[in-house]
KEKE-3310 file (N, C-alpha, C; in steps of 0.2 Angstrom, whole numbers, plus 5000, padded with zeros to 4 digits):
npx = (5193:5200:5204:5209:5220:5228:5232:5237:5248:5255:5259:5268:5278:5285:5290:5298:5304:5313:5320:5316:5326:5329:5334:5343:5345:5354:5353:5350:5347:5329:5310:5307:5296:5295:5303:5305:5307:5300:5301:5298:5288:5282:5284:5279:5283:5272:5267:5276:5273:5260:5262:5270:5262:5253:5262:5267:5256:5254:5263:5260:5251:5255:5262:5273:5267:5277:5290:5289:5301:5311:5312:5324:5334:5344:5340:5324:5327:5332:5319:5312:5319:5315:5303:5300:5307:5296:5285:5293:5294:5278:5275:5281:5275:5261:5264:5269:5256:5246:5252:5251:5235:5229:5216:5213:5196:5187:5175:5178:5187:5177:5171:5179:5180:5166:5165:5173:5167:5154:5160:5165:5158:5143:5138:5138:5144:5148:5153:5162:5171:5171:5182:5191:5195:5200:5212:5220:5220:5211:5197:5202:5216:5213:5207:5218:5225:5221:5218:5232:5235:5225:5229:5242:5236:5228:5240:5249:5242:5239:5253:5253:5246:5244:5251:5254:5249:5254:5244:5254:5269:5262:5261:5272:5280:5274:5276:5288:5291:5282:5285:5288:5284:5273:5264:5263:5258:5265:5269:5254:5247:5236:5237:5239:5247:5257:5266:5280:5290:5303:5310:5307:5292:5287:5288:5280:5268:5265:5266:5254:5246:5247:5243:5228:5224:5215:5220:5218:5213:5224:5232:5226:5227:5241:5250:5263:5261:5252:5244:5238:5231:5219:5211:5213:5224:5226:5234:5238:5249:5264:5274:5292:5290:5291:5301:5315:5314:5303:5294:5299:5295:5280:5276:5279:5272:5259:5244:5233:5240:5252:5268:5284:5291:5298:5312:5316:5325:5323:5312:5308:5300:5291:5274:5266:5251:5247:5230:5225:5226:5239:5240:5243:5255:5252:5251:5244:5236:5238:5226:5218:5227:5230:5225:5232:5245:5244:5242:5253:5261:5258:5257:5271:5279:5271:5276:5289:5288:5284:5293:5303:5298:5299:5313:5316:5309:5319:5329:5322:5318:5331:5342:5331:5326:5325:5332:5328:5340:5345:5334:5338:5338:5347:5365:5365:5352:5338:5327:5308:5301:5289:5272:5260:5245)
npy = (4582:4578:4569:4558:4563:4565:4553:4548:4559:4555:4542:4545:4555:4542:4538:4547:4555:4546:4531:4516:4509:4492:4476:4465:4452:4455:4454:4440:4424:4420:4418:4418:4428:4437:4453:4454:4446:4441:4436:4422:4428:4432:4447:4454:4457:4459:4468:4478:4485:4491:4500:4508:4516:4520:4528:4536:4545:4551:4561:4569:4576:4586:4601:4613:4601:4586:4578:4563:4548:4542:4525:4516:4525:4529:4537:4533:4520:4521:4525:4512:4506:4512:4512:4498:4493:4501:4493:4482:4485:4487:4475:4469:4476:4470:4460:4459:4466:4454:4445:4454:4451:4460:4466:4468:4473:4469:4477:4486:4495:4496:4504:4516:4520:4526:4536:4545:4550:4553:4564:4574:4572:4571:4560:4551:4541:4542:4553:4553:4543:4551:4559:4554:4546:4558:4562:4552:4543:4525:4517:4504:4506:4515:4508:4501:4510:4515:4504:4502:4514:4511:4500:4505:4514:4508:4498:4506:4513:4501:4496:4507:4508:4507:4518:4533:4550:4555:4565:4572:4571:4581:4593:4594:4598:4608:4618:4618:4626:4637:4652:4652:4658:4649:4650:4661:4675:4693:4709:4720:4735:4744:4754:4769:4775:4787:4783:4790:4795:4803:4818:4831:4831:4821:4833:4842:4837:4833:4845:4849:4841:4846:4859:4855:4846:4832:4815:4801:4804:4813:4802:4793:4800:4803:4793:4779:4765:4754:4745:4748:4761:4762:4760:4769:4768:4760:4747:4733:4731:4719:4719:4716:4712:4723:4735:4743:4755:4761:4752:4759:4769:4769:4760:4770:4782:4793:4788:4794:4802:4810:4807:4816:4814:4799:4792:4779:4766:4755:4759:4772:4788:4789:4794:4792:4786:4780:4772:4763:4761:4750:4734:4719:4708:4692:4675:4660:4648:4631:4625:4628:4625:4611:4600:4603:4603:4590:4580:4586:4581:4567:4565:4565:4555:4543:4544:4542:4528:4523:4524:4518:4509:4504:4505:4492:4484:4483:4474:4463:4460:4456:4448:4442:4446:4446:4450:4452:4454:4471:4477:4479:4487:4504:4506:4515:4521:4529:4532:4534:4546:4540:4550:4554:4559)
npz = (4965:4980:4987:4978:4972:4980:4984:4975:4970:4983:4980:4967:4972:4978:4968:4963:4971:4981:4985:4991:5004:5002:5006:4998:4986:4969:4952:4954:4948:4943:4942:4925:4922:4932:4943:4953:4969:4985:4999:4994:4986:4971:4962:4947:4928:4924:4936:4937:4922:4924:4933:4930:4918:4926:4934:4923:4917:4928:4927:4918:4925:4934:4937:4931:4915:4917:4907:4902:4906:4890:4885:4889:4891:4904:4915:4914:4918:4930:4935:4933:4940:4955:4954:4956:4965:4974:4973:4977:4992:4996:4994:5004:5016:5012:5017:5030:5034:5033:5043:5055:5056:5047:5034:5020:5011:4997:4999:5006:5001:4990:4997:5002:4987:4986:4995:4992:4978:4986:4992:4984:4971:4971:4974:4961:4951:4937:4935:4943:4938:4923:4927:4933:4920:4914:4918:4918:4922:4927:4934:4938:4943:4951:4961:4964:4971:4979:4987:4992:4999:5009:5016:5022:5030:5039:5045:5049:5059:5068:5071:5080:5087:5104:5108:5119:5125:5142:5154:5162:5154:5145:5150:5156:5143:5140:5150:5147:5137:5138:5133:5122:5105:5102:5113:5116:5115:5109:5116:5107:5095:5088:5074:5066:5050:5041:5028:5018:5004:5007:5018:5014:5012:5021:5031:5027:5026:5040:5046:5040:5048:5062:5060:5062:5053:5045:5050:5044:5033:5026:5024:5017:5004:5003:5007:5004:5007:5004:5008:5019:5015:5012:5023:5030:5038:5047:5055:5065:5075:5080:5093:5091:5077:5066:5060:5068:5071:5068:5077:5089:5092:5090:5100:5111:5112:5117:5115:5104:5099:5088:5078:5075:5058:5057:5051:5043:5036:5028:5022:5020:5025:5041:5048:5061:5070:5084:5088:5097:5116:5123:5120:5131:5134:5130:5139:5134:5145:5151:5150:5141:5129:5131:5122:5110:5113:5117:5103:5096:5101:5102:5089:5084:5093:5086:5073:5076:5081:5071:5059:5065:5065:5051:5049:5055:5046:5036:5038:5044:5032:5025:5015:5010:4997:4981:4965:4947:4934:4930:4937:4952:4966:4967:4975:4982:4990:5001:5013:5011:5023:5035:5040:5051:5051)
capx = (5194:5205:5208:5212:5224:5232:5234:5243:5255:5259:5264:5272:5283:5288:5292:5301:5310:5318:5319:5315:5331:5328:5339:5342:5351:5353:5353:5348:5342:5323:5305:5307:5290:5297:5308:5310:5303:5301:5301:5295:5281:5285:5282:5278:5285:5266:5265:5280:5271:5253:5263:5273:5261:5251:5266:5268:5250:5254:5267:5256:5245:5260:5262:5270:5268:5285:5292:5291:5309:5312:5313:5331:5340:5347:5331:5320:5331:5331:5314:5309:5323:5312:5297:5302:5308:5292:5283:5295:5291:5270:5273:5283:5270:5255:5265:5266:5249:5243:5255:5245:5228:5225:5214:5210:5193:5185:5171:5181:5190:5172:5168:5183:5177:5161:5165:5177:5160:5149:5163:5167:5154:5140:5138:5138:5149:5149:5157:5170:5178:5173:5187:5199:5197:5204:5218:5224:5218:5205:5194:5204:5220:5212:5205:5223:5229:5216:5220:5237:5232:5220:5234:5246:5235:5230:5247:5251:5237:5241:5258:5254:5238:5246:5256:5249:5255:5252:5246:5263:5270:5260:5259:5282:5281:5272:5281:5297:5289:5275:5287:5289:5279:5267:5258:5263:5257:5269:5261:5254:5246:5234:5241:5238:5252:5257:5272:5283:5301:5308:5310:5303:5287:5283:5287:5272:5259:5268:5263:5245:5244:5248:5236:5221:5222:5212:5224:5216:5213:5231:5236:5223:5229:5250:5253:5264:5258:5246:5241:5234:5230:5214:5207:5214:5234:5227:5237:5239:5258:5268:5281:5295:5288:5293:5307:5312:5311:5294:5291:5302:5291:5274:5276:5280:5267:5250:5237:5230:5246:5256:5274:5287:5294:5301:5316:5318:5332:5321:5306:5307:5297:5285:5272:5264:5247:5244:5225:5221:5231:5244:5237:5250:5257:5246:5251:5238:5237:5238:5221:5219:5234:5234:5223:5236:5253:5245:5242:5256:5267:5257:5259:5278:5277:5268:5280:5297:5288:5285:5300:5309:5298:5302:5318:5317:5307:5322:5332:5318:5318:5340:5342:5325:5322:5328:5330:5329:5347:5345:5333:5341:5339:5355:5368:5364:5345:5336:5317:5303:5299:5279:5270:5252:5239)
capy = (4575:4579:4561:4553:4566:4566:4547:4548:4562:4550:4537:4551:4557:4537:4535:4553:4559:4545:4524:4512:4505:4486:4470:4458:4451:4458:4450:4433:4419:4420:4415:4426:4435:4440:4456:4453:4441:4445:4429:4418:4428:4436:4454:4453:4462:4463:4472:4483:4489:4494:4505:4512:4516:4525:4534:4540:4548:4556:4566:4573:4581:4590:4608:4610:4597:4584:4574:4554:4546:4537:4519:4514:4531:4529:4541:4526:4516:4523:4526:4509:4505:4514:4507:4490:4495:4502:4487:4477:4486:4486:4467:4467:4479:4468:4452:4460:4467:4446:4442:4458:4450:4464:4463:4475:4469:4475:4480:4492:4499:4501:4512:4522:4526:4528:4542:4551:4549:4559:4571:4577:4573:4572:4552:4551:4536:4541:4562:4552:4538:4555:4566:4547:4546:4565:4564:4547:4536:4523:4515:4500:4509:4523:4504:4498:4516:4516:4497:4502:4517:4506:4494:4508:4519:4500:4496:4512:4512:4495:4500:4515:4510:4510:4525:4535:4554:4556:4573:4572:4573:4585:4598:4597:4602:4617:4620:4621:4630:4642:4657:4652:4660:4646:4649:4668:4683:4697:4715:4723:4741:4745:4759:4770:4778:4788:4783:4794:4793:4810:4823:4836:4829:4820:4839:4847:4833:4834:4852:4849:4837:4849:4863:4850:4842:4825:4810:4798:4809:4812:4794:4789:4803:4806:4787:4773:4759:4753:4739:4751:4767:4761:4759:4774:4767:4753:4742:4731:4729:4717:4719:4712:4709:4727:4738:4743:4763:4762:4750:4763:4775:4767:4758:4772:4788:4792:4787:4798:4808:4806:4807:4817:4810:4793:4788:4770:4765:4750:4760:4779:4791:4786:4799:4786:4789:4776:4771:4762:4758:4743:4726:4718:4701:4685:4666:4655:4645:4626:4621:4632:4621:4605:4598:4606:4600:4582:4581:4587:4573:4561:4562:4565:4547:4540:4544:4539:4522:4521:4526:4514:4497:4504:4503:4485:4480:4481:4472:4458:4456:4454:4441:4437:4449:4442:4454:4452:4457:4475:4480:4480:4496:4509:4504:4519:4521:4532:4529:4540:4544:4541:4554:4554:4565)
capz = (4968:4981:4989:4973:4969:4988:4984:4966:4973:4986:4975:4961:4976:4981:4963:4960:4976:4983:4984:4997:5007:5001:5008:4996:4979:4964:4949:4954:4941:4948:4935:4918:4920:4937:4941:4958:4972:4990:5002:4988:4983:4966:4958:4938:4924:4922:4940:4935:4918:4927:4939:4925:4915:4931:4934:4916:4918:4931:4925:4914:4930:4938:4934:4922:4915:4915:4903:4905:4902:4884:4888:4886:4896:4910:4918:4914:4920:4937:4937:4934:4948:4959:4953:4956:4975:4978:4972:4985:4998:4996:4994:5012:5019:5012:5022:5037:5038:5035:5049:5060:5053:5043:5027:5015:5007:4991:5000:5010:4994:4987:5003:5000:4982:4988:4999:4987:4974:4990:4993:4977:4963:4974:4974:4952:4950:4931:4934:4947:4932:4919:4929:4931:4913:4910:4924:4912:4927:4926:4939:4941:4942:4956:4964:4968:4972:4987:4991:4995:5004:5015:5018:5024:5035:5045:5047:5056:5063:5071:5074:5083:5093:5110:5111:5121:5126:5148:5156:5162:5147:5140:5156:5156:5136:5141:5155:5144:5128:5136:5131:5115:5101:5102:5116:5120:5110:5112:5115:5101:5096:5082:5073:5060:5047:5034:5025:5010:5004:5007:5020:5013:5009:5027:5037:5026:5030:5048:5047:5040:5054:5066:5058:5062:5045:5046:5049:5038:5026:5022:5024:5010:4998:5003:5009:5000:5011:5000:5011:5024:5015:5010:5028:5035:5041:5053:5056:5071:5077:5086:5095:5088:5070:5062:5059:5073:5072:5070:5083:5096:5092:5090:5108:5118:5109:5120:5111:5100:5098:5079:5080:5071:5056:5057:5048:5041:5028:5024:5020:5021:5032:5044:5054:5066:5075:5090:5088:5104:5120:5122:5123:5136:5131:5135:5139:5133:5148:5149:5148:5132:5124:5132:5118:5104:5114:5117:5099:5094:5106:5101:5081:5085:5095:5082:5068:5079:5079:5062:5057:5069:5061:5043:5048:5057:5042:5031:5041:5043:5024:5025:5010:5009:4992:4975:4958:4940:4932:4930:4943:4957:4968:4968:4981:4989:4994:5006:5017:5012:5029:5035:5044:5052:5051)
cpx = (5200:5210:5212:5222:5230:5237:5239:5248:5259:5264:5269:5277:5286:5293:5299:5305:5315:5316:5321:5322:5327:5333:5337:5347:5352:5356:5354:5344:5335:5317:5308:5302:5292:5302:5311:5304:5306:5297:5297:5290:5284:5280:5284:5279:5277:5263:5266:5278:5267:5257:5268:5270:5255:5256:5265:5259:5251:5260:5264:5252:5250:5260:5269:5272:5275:5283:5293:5297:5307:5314:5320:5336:5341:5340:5326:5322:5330:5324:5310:5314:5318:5303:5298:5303:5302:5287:5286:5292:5284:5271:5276:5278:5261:5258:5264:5262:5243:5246:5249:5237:5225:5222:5210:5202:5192:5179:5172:5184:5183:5168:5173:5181:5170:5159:5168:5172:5156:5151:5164:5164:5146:5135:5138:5145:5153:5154:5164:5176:5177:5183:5195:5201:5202:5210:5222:5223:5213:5202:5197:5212:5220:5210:5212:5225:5225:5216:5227:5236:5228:5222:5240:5244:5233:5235:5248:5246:5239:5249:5260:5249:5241:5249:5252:5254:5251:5251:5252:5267:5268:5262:5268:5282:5279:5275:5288:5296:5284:5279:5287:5283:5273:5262:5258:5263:5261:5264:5260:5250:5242:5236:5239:5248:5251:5264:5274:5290:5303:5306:5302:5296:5283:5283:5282:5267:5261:5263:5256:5243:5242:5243:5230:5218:5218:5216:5222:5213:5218:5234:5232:5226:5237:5252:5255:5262:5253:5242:5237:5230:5222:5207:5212:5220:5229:5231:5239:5247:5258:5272:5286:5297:5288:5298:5307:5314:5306:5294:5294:5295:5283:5271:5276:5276:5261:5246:5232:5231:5247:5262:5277:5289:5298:5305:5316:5321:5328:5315:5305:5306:5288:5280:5267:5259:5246:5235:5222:5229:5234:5239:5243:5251:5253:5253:5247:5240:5235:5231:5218:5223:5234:5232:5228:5240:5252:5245:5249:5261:5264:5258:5269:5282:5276:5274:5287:5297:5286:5290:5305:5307:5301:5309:5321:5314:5314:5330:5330:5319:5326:5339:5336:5323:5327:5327:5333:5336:5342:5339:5331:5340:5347:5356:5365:5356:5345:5327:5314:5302:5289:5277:5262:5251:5232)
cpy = (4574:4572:4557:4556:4567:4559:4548:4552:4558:4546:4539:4552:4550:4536:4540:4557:4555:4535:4521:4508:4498:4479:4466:4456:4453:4454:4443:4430:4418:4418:4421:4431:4440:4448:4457:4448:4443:4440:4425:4421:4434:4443:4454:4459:4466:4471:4478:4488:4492:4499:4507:4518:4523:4532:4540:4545:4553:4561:4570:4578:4585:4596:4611:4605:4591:4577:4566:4553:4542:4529:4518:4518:4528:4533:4536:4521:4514:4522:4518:4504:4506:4512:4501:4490:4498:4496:4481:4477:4485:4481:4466:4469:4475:4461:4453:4462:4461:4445:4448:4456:4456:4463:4468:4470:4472:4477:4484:4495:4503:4507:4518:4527:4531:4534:4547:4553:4555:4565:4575:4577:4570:4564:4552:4548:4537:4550:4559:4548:4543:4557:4558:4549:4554:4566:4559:4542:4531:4520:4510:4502:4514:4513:4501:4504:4516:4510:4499:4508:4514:4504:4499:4512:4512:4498:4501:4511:4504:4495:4505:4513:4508:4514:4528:4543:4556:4563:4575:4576:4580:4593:4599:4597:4608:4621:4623:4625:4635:4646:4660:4656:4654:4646:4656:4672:4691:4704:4716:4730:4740:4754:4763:4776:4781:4788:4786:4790:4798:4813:4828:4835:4826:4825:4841:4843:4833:4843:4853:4846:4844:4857:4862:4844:4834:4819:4805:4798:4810:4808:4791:4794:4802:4796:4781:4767:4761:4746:4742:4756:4765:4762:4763:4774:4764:4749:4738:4727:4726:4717:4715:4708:4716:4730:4742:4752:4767:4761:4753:4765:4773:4764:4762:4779:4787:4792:4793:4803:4806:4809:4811:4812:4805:4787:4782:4770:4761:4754:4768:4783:4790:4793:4795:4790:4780:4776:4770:4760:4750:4737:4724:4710:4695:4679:4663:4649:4637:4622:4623:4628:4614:4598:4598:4600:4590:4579:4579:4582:4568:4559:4562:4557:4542:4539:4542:4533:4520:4521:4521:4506:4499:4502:4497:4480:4477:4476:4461:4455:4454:4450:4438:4442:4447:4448:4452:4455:4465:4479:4478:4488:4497:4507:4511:4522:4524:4533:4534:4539:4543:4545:4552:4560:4566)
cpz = (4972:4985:4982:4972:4976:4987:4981:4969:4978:4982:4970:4968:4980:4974:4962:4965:4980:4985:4990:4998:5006:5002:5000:4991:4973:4960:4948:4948:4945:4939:4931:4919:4925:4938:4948:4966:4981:4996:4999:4986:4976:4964:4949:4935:4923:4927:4938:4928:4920:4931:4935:4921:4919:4931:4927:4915:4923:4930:4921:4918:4932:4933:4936:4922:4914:4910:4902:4901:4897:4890:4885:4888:4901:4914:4919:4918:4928:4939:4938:4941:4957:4960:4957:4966:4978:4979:4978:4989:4998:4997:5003:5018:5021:5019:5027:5041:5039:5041:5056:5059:5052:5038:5025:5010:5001:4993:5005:5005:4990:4992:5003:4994:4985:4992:4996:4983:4979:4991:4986:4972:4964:4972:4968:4954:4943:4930:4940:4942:4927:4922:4930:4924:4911:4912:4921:4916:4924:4934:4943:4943:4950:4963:4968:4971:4981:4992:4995:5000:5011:5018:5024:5029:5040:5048:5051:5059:5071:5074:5080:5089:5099:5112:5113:5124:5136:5149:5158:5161:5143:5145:5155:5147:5137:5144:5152:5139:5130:5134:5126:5111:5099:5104:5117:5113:5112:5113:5107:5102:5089:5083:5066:5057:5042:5031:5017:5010:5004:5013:5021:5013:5016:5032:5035:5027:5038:5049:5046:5047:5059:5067:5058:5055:5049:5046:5044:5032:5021:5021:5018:5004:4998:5006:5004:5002:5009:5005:5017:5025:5014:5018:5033:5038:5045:5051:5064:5070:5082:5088:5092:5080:5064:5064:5065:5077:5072:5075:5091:5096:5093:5098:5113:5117:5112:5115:5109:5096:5093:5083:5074:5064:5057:5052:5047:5034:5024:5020:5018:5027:5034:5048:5055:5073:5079:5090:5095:5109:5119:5124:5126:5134:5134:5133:5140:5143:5147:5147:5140:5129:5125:5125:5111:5107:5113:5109:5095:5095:5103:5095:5081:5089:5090:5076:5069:5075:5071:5057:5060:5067:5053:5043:5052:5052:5036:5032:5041:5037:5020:5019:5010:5001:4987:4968:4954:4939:4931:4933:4949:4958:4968:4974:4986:4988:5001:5008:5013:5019:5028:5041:5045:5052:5057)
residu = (UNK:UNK:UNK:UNK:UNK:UNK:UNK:UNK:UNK:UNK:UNK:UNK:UNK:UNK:UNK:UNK:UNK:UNK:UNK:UNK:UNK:UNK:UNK:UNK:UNK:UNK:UNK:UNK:UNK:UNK:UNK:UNK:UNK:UNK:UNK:UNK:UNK:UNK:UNK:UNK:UNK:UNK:UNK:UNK:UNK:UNK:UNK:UNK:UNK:UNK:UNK:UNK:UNK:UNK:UNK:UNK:UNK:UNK:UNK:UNK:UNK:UNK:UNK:UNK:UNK:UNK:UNK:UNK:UNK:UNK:UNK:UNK:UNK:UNK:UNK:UNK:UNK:UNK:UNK:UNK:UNK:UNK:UNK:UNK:UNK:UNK:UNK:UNK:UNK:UNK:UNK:UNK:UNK:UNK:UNK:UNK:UNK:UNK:UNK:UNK:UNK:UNK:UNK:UNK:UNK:UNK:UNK:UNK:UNK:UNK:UNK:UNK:UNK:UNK:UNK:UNK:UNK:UNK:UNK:UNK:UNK:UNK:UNK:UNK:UNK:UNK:UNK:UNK:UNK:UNK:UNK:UNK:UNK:UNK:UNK:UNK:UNK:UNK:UNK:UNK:UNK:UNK:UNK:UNK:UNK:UNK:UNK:UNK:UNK:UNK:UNK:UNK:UNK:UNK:UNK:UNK:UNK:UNK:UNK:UNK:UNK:UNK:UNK:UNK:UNK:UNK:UNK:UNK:UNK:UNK:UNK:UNK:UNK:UNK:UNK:UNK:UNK:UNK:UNK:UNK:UNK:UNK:UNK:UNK:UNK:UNK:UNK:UNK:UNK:UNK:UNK:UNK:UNK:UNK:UNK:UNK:UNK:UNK:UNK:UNK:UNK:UNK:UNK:UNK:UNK:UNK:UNK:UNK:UNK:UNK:UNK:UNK:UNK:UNK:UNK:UNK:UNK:UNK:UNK:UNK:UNK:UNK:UNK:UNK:UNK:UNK:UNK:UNK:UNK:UNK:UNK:UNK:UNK:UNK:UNK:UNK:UNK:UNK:UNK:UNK:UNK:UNK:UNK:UNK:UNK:UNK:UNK:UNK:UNK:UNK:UNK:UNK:UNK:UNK:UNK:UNK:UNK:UNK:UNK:UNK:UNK:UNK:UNK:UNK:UNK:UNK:UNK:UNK:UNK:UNK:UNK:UNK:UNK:UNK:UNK:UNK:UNK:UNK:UNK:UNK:UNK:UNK:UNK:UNK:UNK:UNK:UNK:UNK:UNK:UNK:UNK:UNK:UNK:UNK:UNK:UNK:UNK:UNK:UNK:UNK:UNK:UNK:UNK:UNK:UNK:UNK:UNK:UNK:UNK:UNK:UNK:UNK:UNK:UNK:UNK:UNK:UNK:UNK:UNK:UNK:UNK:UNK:UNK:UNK:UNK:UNK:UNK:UNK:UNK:UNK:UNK:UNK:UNK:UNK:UNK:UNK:UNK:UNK:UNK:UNK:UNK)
# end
């Protein structure tokens, strides 16, 4: 059920790595059921238990699984700190996705299940709430998890929807990066080997060699690269990505020829047969790429700006959030960031 479980990590990693920058007052006289109120609209001790109580289930699914804090430590303490700060933010989130006239219905929540159901448990409504039930969820619990989700990929979405990245743009990213390992493939060589650990042991197969022995003959019996002896010592090498007394000797051997034993501190002794001639380094050229870099610019755009209303959001809500005595966020607080996909 790999959406459901995408979600709840989400929310486990808002609750468990780090807490929402939140403006506002701490310990203010605000209603009793309340634990903190976010331009008049309040957040219930009842909201704070429901998302505690998720949490506490989900600690159960992490591998291995972790401990939920005793109510009354400090650990708890924190956590419901951070509970409460998530709960803010979602309530700030939900505002200014009414002010963008966004709106989550529940016949758009029921298309999200409804898809998780077709993806995973082959439309069976009753094997998608079995596997809630096992994981400690239930159906109305996985229902808000997917509302807020809905709410959050919108908002970016709405946020995001005129960035745009120009060929431009994309054409001078390339320009400055085709070098790189992203677009360029260094030479390489397919290779076969036989590696020992001694001397003595690589001049006598050196010697069969040389008496017409079978090269991959002796590389499946006498070779400790086990990762290659099986298929005769191939291996395709790149420049640049082995040690590099192999790679003298491998890059500069006529093809066909094996090489004296070959030293290496890291490894032992190498005797190195060249399979086929050098492949010569390529650059993907730009229309090959352009669809990647645009991409790539484009989600790196997209994440600035969300990144830059998160932090105009907190700004916006300055004195406008009110908390119950004891939860209040930690003076010191830091953003999850939001990324697209």
């Amino acid at each position: 059920m790999t959406r459901h479980r995408l979600t709840l990590a989400t929310l486990v990693a808002l609750l468990t790595v780090g807490v929402f920058v939140v403006a506002g007052c701490g310990g203010s006289t605000i209603s009793p059921d309340a634990v903190a109120v976010v331009d008049g609209t309040k957040i219930t001790r009842g909201d704070l238990d429901a998302l505690l109580v998720q949490t506490k289930s989900s600690y159960k699914l992490q591998t291995p699984p972790q401990t939920f804090p005793q109510a009354g430590s400090s650990q708890y303490q924190a956590l419901q700190q951070r509970a409460v700060a998530y709960l803010v933010r979602q309530e700030q989130y939900s505002q200014q996705a009414k002010k963008l006239g966004i709106v989550i219905t529940d016949a758009g929540v029921d298309k999200s299940i409804t898809d998780v159901e077709k993806q995973n448990f082959g439309g069976s409504k009753s094997k998608f709430e079995a596997a809630l039930t096992k994981q400690g969820s239930s159906l109305s619990q996985y229902r808000q998890t997917a509302r807020v989700q809905l709410l959050v990929n919108k908002l970016a979405s709405a946020i995001t929807k005129d960035i745009t990245v120009t060929p431009a743009e994309a054409k001078a990213d390339y320009e400055k990066n085709k070098t790189s390992s992203t677009y360029t493939t260094a030479e390489s060589r397919l290779m076969r080997h036989i590696l020992v650990k001694d001397l003595a042991k690589a001049n006598a197969i050196y010697a069969q060699l040389k008496a017409g022995a079978d090269f991959a003959t002796l590389e499946k019996k006498s070779s400790l690269d086990t990762g290659t002896n099986q298929q005769g010592g191939t291996l395709n090498v790149t420049k640049g990505q082995t040690v590099p007394e192999y790679e003298k000797v491998a890059f500069s051997l006529k093809t066909g020829t094996f090489s004296t034993p070959v030293h290496s501190k890291q490894y032992g002794y190498f005797i190195i047969k060249p399979v086929e001639d050098l492949k010569p380094a390529k650059t993907k050229t730009y229309d090959e790429v352009s669809k990647q870099i645009t991409k790539t610019l484009l989600d790196s755009k997209k994440n600035a700006a969300l990144t830059a209303w998160s932090t105009n959001l907190t700004k916006i809500y300055d004195g406008k959030v009110k908390y119950a005595l004891g939860f209040e966020p930690p003076a010191a607080a830091t953003t999850p960031s939001t990324t697209t996909g």
